[in-house]
Biopython code that builds the backbone (N, CA, C, O; Angstrom):
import numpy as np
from Bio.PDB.StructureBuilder import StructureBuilder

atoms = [
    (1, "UNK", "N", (0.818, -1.183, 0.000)),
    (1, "UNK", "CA", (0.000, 0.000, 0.000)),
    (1, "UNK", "C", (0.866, 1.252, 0.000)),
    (1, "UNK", "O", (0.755, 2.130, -0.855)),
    (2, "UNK", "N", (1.758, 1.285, 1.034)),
    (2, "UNK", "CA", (2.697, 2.254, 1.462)),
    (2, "UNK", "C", (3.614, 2.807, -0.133)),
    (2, "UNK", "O", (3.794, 3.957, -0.533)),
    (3, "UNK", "N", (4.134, 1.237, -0.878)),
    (3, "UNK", "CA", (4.482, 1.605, -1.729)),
    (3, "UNK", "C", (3.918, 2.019, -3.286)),
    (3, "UNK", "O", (4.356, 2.567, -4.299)),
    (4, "UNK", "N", (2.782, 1.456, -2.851)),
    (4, "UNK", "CA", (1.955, 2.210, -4.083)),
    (4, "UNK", "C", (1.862, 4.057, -4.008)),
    (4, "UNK", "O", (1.810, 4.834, -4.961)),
    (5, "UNK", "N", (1.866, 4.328, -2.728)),
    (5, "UNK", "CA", (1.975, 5.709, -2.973)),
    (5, "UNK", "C", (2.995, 6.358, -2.926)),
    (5, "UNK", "O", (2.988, 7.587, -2.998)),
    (6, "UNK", "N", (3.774, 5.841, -2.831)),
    (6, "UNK", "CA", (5.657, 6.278, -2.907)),
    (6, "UNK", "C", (5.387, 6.413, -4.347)),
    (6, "UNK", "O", (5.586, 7.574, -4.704)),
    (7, "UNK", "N", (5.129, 5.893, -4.991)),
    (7, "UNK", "CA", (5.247, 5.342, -6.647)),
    (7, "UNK", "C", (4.190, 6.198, -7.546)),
    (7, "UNK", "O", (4.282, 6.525, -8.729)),
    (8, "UNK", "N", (3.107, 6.466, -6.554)),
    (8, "UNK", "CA", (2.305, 7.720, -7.273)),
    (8, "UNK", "C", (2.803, 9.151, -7.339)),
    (8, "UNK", "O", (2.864, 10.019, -8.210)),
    (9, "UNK", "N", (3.191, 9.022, -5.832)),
    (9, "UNK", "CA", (4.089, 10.409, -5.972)),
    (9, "UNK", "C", (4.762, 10.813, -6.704)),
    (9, "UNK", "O", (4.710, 11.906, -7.269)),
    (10, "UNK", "N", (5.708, 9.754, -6.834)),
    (10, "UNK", "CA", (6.598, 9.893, -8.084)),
    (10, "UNK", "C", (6.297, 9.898, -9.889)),
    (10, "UNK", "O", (6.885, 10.144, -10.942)),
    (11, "UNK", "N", (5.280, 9.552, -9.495)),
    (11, "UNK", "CA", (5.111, 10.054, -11.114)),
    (11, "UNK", "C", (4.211, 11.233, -11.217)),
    (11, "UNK", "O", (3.890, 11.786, -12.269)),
    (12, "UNK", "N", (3.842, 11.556, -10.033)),
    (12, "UNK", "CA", (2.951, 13.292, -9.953)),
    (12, "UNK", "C", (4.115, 13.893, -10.411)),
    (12, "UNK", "O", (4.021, 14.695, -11.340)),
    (13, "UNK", "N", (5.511, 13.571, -9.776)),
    (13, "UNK", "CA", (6.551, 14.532, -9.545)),
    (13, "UNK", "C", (7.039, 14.765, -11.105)),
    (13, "UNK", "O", (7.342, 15.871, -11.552)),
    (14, "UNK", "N", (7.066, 13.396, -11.938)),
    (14, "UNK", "CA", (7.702, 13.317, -13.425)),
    (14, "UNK", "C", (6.548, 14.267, -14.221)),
    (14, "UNK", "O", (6.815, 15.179, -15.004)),
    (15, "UNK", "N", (5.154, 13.804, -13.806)),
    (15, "UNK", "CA", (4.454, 15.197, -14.382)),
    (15, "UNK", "C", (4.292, 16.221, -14.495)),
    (15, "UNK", "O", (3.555, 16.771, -15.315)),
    (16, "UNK", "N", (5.080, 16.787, -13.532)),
    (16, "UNK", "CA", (4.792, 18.152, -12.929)),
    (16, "UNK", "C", (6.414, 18.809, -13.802)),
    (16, "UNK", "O", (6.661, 19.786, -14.509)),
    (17, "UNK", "N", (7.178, 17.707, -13.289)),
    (17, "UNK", "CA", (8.383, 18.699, -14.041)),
    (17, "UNK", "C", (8.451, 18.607, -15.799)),
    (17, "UNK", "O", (8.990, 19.499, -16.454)),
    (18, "UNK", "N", (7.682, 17.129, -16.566)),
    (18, "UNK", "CA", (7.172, 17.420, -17.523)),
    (18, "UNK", "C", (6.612, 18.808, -18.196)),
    (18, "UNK", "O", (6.943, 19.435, -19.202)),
    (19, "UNK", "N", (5.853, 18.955, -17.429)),
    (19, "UNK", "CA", (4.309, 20.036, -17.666)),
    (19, "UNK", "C", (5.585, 21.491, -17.310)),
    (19, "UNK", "O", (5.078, 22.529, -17.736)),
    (20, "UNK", "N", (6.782, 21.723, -16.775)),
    (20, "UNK", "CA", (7.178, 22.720, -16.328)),
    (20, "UNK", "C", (8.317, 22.783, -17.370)),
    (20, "UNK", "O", (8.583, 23.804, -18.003)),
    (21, "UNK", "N", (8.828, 21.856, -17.468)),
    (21, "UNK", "CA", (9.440, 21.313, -19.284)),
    (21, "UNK", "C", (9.207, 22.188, -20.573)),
    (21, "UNK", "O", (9.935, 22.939, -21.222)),
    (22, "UNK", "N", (7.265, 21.590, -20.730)),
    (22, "UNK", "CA", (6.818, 22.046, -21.508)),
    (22, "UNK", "C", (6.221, 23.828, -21.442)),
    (22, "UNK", "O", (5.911, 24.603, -22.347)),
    (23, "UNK", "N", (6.235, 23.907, -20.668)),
    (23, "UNK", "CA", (5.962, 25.727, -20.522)),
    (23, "UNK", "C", (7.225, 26.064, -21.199)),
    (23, "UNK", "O", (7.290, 26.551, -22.328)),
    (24, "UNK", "N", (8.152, 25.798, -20.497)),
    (24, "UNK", "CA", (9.877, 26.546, -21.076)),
    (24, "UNK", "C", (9.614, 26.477, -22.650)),
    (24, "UNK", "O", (9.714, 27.596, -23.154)),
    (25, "UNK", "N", (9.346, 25.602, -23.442)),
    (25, "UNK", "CA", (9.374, 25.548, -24.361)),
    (25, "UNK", "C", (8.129, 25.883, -25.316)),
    (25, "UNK", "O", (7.968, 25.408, -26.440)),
    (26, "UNK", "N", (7.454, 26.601, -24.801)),
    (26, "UNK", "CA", (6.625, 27.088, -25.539)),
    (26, "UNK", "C", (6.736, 27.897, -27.080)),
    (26, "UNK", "O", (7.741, 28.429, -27.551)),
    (27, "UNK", "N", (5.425, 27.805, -27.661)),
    (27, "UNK", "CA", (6.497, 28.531, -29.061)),
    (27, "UNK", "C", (5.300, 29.847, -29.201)),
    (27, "UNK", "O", (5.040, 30.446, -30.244)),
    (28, "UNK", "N", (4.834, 30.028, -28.190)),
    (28, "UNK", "CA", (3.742, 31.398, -28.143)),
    (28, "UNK", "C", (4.706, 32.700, -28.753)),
    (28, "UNK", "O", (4.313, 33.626, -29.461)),
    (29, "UNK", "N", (5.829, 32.500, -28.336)),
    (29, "UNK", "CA", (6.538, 33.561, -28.365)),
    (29, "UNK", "C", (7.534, 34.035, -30.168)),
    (29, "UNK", "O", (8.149, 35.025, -30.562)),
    (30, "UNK", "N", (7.165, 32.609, -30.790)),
    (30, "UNK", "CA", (8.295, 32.288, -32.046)),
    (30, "UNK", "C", (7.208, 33.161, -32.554)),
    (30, "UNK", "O", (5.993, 32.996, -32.447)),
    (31, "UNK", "N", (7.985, 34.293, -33.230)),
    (31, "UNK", "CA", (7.428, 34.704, -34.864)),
    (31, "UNK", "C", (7.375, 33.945, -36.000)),
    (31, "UNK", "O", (8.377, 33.266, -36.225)),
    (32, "UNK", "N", (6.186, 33.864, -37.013)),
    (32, "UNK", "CA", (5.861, 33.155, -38.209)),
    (32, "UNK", "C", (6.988, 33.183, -39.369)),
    (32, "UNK", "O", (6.788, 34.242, -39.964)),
    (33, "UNK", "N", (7.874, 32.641, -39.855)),
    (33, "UNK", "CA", (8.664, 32.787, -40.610)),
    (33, "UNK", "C", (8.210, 34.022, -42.281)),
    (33, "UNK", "O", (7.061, 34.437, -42.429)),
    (34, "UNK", "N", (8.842, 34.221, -42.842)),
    (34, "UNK", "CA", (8.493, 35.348, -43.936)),
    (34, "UNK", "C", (7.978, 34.041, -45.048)),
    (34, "UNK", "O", (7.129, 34.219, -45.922)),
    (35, "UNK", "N", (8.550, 32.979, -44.846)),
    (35, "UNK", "CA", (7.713, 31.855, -46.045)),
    (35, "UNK", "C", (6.568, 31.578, -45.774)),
    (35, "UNK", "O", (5.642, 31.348, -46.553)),
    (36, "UNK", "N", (6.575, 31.587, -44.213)),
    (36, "UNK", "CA", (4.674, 30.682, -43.576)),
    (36, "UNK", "C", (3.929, 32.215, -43.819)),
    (36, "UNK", "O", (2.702, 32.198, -43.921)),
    (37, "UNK", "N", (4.581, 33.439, -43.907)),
    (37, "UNK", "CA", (3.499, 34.538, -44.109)),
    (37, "UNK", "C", (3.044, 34.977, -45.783)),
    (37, "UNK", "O", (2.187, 35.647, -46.359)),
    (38, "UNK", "N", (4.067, 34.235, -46.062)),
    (38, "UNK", "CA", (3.914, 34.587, -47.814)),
    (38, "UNK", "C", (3.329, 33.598, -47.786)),
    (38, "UNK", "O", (2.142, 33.914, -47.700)),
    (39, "UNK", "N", (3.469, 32.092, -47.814)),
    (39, "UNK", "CA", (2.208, 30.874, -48.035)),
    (39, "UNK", "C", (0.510, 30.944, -47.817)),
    (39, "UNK", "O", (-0.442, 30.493, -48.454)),
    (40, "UNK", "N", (0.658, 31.786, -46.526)),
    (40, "UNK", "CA", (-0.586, 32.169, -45.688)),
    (40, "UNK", "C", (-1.445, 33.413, -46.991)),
    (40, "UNK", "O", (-2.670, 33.450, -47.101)),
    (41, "UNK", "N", (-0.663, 34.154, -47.691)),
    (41, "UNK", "CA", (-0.967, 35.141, -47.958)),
    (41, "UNK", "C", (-1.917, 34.742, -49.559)),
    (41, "UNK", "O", (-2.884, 35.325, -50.049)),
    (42, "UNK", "N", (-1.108, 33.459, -50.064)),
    (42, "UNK", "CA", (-1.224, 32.971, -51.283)),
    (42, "UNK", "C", (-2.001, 32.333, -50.994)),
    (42, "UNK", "O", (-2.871, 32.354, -51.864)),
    (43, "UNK", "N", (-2.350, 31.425, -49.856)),
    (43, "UNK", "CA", (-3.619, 30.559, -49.827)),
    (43, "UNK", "C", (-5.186, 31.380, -49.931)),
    (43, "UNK", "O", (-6.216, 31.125, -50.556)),
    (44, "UNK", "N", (-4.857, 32.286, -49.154)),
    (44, "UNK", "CA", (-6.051, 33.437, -48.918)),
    (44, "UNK", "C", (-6.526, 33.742, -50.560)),
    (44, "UNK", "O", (-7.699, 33.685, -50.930)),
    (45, "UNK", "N", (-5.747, 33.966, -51.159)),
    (45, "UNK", "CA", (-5.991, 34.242, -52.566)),
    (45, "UNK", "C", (-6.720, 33.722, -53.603)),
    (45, "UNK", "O", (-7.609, 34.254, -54.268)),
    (46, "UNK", "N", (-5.981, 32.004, -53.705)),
    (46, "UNK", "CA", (-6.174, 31.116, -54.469)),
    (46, "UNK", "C", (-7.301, 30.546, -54.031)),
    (46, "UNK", "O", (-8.154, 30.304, -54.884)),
    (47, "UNK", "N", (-7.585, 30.189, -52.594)),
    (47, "UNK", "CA", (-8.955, 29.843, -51.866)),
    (47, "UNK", "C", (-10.124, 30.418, -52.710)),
    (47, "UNK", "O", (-10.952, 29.730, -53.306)),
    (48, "UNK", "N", (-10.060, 32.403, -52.665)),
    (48, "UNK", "CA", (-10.854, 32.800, -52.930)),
    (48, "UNK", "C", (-10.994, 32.677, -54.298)),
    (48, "UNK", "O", (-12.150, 32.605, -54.714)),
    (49, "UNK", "N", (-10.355, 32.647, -54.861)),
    (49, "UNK", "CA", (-10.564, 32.535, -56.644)),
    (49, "UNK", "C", (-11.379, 30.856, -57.122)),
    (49, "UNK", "O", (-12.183, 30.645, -58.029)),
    (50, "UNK", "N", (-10.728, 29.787, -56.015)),
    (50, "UNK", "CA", (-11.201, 29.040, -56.208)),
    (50, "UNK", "C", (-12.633, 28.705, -55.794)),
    (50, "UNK", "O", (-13.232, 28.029, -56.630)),
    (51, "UNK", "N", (-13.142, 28.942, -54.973)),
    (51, "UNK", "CA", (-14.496, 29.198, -54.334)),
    (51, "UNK", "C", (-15.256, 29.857, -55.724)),
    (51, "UNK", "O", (-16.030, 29.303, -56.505)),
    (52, "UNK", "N", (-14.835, 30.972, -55.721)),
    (52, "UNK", "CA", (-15.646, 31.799, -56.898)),
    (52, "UNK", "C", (-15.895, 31.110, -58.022)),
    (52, "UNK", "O", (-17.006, 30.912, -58.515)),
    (53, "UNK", "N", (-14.648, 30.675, -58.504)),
    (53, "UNK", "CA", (-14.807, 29.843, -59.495)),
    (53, "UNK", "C", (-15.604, 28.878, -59.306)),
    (53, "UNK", "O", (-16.481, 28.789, -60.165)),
    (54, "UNK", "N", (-15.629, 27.962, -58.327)),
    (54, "UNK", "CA", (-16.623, 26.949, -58.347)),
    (54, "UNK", "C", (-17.784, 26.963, -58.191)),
    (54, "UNK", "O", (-18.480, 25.949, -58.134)),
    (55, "UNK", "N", (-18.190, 28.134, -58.096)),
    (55, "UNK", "CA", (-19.603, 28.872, -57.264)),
    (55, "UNK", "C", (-19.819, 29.210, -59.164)),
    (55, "UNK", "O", (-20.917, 28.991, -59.675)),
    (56, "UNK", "N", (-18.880, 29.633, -59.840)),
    (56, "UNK", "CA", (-19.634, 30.340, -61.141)),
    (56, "UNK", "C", (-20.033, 29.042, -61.872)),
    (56, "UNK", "O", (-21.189, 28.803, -62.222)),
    (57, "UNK", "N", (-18.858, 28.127, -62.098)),
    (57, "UNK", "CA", (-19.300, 26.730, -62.354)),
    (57, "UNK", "C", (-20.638, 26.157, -62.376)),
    (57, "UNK", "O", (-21.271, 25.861, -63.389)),
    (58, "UNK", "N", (-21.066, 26.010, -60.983)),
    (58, "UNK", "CA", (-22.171, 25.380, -60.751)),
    (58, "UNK", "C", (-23.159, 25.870, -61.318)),
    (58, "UNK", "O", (-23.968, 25.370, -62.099)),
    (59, "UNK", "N", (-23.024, 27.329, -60.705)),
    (59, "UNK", "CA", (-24.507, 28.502, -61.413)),
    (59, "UNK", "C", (-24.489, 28.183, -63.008)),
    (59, "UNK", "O", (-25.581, 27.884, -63.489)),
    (60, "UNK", "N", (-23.527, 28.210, -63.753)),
    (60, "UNK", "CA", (-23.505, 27.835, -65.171)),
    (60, "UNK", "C", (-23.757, 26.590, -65.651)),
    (60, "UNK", "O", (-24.282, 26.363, -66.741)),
    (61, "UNK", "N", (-23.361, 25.705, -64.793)),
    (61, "UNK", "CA", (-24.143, 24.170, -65.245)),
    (61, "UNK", "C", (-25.524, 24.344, -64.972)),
    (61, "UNK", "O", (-26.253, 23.740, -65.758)),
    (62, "UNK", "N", (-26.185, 25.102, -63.940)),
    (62, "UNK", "CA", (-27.198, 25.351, -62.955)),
    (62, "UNK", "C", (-28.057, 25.959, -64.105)),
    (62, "UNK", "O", (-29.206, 25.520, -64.157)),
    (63, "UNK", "N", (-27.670, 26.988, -65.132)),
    (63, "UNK", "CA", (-28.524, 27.813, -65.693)),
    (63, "UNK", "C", (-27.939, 27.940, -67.345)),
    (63, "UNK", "O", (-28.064, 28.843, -68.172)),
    (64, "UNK", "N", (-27.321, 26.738, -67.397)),
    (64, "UNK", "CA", (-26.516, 26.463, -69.180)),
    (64, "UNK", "C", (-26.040, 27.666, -69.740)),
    (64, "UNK", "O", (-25.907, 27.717, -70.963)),
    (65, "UNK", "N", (-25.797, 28.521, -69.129)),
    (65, "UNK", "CA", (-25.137, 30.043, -69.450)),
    (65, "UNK", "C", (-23.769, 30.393, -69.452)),
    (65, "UNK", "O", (-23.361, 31.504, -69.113)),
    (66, "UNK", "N", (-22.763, 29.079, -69.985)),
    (66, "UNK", "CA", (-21.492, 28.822, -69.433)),
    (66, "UNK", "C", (-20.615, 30.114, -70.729)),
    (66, "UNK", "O", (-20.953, 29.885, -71.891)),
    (67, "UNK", "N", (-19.793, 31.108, -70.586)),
    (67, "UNK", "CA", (-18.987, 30.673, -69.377)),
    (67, "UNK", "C", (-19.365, 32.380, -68.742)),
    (67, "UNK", "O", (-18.480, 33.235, -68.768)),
    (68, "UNK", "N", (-20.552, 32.647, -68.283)),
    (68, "UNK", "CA", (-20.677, 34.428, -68.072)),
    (68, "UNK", "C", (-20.841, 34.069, -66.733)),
    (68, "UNK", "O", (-21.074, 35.186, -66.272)),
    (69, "UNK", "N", (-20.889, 33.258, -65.712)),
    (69, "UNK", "CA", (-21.138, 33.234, -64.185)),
    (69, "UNK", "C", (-19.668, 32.471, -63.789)),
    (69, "UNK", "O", (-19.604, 32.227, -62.584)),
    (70, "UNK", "N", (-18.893, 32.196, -64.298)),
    (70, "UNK", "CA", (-17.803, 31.803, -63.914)),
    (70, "UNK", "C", (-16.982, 33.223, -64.549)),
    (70, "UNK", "O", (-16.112, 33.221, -63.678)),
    (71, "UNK", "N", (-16.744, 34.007, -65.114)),
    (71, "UNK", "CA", (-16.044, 35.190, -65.083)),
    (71, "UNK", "C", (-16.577, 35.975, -63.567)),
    (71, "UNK", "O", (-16.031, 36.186, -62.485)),
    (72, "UNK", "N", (-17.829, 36.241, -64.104)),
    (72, "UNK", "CA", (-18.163, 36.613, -62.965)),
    (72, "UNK", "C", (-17.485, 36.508, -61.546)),
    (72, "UNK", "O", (-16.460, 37.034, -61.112)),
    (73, "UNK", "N", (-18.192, 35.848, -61.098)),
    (73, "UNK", "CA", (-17.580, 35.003, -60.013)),
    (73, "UNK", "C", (-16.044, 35.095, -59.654)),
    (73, "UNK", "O", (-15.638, 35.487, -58.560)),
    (74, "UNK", "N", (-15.139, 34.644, -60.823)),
    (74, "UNK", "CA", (-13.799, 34.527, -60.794)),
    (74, "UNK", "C", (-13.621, 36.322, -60.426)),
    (74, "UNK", "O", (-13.051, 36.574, -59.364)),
    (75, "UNK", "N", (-13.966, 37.191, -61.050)),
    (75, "UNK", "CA", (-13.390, 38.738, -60.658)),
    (75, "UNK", "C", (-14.058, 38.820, -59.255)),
    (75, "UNK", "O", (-13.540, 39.795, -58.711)),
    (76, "UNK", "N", (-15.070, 38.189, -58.316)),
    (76, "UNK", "CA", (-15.683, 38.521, -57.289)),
    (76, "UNK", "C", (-14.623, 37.627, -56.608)),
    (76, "UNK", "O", (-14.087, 38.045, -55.582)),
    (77, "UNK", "N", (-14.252, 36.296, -57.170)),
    (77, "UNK", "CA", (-13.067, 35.705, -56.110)),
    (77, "UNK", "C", (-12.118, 36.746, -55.681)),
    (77, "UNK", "O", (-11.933, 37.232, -54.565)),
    (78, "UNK", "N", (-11.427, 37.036, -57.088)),
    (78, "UNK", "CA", (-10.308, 37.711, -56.599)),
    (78, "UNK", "C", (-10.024, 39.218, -56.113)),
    (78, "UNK", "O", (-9.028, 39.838, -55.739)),
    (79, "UNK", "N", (-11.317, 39.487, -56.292)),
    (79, "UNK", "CA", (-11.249, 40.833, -55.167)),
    (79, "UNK", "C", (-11.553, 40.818, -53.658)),
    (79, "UNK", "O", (-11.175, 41.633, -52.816)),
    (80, "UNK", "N", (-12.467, 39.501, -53.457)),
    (80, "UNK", "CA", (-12.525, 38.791, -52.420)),
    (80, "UNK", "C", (-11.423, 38.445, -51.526)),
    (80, "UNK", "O", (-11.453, 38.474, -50.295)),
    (81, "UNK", "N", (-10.219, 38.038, -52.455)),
    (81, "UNK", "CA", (-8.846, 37.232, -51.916)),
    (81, "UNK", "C", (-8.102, 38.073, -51.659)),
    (81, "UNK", "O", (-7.417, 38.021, -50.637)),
    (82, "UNK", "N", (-8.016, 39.474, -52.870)),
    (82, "UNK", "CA", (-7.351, 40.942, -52.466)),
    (82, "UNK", "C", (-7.936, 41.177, -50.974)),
    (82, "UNK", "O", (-7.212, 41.090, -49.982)),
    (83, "UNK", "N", (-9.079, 41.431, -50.920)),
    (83, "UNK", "CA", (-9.528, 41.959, -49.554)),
    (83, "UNK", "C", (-8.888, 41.631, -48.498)),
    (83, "UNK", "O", (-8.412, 42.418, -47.679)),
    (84, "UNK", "N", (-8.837, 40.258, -48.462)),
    (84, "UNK", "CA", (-8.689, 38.794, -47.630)),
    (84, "UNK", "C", (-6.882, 39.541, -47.111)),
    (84, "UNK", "O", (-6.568, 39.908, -45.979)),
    (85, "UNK", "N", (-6.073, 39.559, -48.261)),
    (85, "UNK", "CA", (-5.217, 39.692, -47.953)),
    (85, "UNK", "C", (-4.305, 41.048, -47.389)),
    (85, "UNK", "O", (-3.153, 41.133, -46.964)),
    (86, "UNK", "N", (-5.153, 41.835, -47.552)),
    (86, "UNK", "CA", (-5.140, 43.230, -47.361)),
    (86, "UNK", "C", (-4.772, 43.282, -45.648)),
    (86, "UNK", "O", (-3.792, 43.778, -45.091)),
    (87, "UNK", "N", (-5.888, 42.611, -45.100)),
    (87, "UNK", "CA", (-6.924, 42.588, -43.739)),
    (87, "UNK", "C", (-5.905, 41.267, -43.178)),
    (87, "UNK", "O", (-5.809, 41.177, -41.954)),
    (88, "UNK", "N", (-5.141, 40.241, -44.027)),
    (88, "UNK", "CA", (-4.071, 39.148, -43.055)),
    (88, "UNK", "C", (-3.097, 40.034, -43.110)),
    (88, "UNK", "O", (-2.575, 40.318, -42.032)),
    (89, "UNK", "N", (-2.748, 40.496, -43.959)),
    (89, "UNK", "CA", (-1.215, 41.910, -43.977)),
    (89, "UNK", "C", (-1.389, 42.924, -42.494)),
    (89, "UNK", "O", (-0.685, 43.071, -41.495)),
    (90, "UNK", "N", (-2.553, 43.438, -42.896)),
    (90, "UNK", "CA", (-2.754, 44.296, -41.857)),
    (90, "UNK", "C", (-2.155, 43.614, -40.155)),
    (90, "UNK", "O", (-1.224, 43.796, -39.370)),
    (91, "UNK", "N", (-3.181, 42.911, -40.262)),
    (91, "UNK", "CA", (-3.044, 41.853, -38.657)),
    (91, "UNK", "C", (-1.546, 41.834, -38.682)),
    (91, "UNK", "O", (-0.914, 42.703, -38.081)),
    (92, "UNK", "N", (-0.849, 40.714, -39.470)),
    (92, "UNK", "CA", (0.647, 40.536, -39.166)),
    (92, "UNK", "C", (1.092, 41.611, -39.084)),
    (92, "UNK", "O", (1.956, 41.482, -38.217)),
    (93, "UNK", "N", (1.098, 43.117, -39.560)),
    (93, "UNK", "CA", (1.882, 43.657, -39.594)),
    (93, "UNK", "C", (1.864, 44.486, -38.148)),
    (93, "UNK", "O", (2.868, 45.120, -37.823)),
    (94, "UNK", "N", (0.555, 44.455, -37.195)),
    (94, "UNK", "CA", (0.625, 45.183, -35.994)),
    (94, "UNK", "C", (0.732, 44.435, -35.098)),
    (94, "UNK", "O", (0.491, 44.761, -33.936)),
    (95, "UNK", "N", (1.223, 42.952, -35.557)),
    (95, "UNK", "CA", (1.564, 41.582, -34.343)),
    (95, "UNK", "C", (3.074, 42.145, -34.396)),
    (95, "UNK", "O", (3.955, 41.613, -33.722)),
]
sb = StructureBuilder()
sb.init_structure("model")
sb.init_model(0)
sb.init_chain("A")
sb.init_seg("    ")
for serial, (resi, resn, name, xyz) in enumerate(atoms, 1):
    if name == "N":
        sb.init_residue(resn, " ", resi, " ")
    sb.init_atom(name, np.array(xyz, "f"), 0.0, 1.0, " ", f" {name:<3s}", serial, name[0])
structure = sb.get_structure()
């Protein structure tokens, strides 16, 4: 009995300095590299163009009017993705 809790203790103790381990090493503090902010910046973009696009797609299979709702659309993506990226620039740049 006695030693069952010798033995619990001891691994409270491996947890605790674990868990005090892992604080030290936190990465709250690492800035985003200039590649993960340029990647970030290009996804925002291409997302939106792609969305649009697929949104004009459908409406044009949707209404056999191919290809005037996929232009559409595609210039609403990418002013969409401009926006997008305007507004992630902004943020990073006052982090």
């Amino acid at each position: 009995m006695q030693d069952d809790e010798q033995r619990l203790n001891q691994l409270n103790q491996k947890i605790e300095a674990a868990k005090s381990r892992n604080k030290d090493n936190s990465q709250s503090d690492v800035q985003p590299s200039q590649l993960g902010k340029v990647m970030k910046l290009t996804v925002e973009i291409v997302a939106a163009v792609g969305i649009g696009v697929g949104i004009g797609i459908l409406l044009d299979n949707f209404f056999d009017t191919r290809p005037l709702f996929i232009i559409i659309f595609f210039l609403l993506g990418g002013c969409a993705g401009i926006l997008n990226v305007f507004r992630v620039a902004k943020s990073m740049q006052n982090h």
